[in-house]
C-alpha positions in Angstrom: 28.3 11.1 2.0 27.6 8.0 0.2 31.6 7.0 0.4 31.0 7.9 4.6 28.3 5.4 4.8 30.5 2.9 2.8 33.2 3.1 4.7 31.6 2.7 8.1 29.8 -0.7 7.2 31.3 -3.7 9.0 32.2 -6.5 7.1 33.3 -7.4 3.8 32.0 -6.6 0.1 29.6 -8.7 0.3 28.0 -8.3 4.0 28.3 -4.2 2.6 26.6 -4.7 0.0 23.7 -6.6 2.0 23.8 -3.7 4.5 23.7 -1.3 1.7 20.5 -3.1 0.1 18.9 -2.9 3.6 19.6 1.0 3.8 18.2 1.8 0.5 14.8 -0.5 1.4 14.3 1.0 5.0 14.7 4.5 3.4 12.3 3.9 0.6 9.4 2.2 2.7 10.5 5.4 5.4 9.3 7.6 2.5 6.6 5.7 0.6 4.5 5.1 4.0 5.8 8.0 6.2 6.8 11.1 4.7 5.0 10.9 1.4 1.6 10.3 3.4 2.1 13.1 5.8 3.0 16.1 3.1 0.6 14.6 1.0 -2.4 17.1 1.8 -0.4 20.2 1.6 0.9 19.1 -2.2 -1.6 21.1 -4.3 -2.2 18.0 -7.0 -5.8 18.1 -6.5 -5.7 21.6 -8.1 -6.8 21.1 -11.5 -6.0 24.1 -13.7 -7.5 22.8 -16.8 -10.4 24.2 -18.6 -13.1 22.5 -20.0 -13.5 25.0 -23.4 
C-alpha cells in the first residue's frame, strides 16, 4: 500500500517526501481529534479492576 501511495505522488524525491510528511500529519491530527474522541466513551479505561486490600 505504502509503495501505491509512493508511486502516485507527483513530483520528485523531494516534493514526495513533503507530500508524504503532509499525509502522515493529516492522518495523525484525523485520529488524535476525530476518531480517538469519538470511540473514546465506549473504551472501557475508566473500569478500574484494582482492589484496595
Amino acid at each position: 500500500m505504502y509503495v501505491w501511495i509512493w508511486r502516485h505522488l507527483p513530483g520528485m524525491l523531494a516534493l514526495r517526501l513533503l507530500q508524504v510528511l503532509l499525509l502522515v500529519a493529516a492522518v495523525s491530527a484525523l485520529l488524535l481529534f476525530v476518531v480517538f474522541p469519538w470511540i473514546e466513551p465506549h473504551l472501557p479505561i475508566s473500569q478500574v479492576t484494582v482492589d484496595s486490600k
